[in-house]
N, C-alpha and C positions, 0 to 999 in steps of 0.2 A: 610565171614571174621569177620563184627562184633559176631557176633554170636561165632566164635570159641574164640575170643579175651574177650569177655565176660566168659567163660567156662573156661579160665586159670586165672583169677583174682580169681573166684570164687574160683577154686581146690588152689590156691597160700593164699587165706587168708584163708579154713579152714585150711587149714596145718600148717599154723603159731602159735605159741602158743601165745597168749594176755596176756596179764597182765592183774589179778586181785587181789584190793586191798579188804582185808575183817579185820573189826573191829572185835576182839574176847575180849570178858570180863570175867573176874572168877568172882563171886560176891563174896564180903565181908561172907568170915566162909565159903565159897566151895572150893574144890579142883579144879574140869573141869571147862573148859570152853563150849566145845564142844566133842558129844562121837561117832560122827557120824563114819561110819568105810566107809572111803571113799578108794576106790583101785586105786593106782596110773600105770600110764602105763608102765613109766620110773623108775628106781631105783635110782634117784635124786631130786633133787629140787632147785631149783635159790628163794630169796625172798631179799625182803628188808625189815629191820623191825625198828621201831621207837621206842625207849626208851625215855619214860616221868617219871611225876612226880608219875606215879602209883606205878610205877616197884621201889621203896624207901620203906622198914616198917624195917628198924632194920639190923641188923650186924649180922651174922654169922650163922643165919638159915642155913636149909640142900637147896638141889640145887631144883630149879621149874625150871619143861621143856616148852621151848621158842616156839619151832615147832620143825618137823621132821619125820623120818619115822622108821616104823615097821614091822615087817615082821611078823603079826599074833598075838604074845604077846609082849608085848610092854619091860614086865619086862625077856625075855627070849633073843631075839633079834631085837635092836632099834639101832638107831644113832639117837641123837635130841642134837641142841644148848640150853645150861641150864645156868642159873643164878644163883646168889647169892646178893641178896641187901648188899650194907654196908656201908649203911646209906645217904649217899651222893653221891656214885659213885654204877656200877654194876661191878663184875666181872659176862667175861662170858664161858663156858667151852663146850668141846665135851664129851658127856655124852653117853657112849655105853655097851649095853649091848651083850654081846656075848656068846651064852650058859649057858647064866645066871651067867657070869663071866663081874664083872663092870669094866669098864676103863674111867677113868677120866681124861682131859687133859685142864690145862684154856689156854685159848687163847686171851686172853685181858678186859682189862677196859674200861667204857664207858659210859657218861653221856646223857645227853638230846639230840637227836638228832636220824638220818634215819643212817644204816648202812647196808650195805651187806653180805650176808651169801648164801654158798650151801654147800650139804652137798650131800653123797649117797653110794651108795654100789656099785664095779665093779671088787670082789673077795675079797677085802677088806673096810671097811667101811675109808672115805673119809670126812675131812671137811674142806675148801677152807674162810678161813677169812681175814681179812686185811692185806692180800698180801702175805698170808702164809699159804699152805696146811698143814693139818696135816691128818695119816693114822694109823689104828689101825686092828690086823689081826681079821676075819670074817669066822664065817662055809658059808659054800652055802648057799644061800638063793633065794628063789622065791616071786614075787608078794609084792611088798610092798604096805603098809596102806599110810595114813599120819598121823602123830601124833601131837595132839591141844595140846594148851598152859595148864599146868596144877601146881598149888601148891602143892612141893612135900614132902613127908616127912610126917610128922602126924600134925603136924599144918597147919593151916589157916592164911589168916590175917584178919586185922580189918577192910580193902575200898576195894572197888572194882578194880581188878589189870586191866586195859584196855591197849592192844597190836592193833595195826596196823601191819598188814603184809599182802606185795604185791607181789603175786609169779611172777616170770618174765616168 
């Protein structure tokens, strides 16, 4: 009986997904932060992620993506939460590409502080923000990546942008 009762805690915590939180950095004058091609199982993602004093360099730049996911080419078909500094506050938008057709949607403002996002694909690409889904239409797709935090656009900045994000 111990024995069996040992063998379902076991099969019950690997099945559970963990939370892991991972520090990602772009350094000052780079775009990536990370290029690893990680394959996700699920066509979704839960995370929480923490806006500091990094994520501020100026007004009106183009959008740098937050995290998110790919489907093979990032600029062909993606869903990722993206940014805009401005100055003092962020705005932050669903950024999707779809057949290489962009869609842009903001979804709110947001200073210092840990907030919630998911996001995914399930015939349409999907983003679940502060209390508000938003959906955008989608080709078929298989097998999604994950997509790292990345400076977008042709500029850089001048400090190192550092993200906390904790997938649930």
């Amino acid at each position: 009986m111990k024995n069996l009762l040992l063998l379902i805690l076991i099969i019950s915590a690997s099945c559970s997904k963990q939370q892991q939180t991972e520090i990602y950095t772009v350094k000052a004058g780079y775009h990536h932060s990370d290029n690893r091609g990680v394959v996700l199982v699920d066509d979704n993602i839960s995370f929480i992620f923490e806006v500091n004093n990094t994520w501020y360099w100026g007004e009106g730049l183009e959008l740098s993506k937050v995290y998110g996911l790919n489907w093979g080419n990032p600029q062909k078909n993606s869903i990722r939460l993206a940014t805009r500094s401005m100055g003092y506050y962020v705005k932050l938008y669903m950024f999707c590409h779809s057949d290489k057709e962009i869609t842009i949607i903001e979804v709110g403002e947001v200073s210092n502080g840990e907030y919630y996002c998911s996001l995914g694909y399930d015939g349409d690409y999907w983003m679940y923000f502060d209390g508000k889904t938003y959906r955008v239409d989608a080709p078929e797709l298989k097998n999604a990546f994950l997509s790292f935090p990345y400076i977008g656009g042709n500029y850089t900045i001048e400090h190192d942008w550092k993200l906390k994000i904790t997938t649930q």
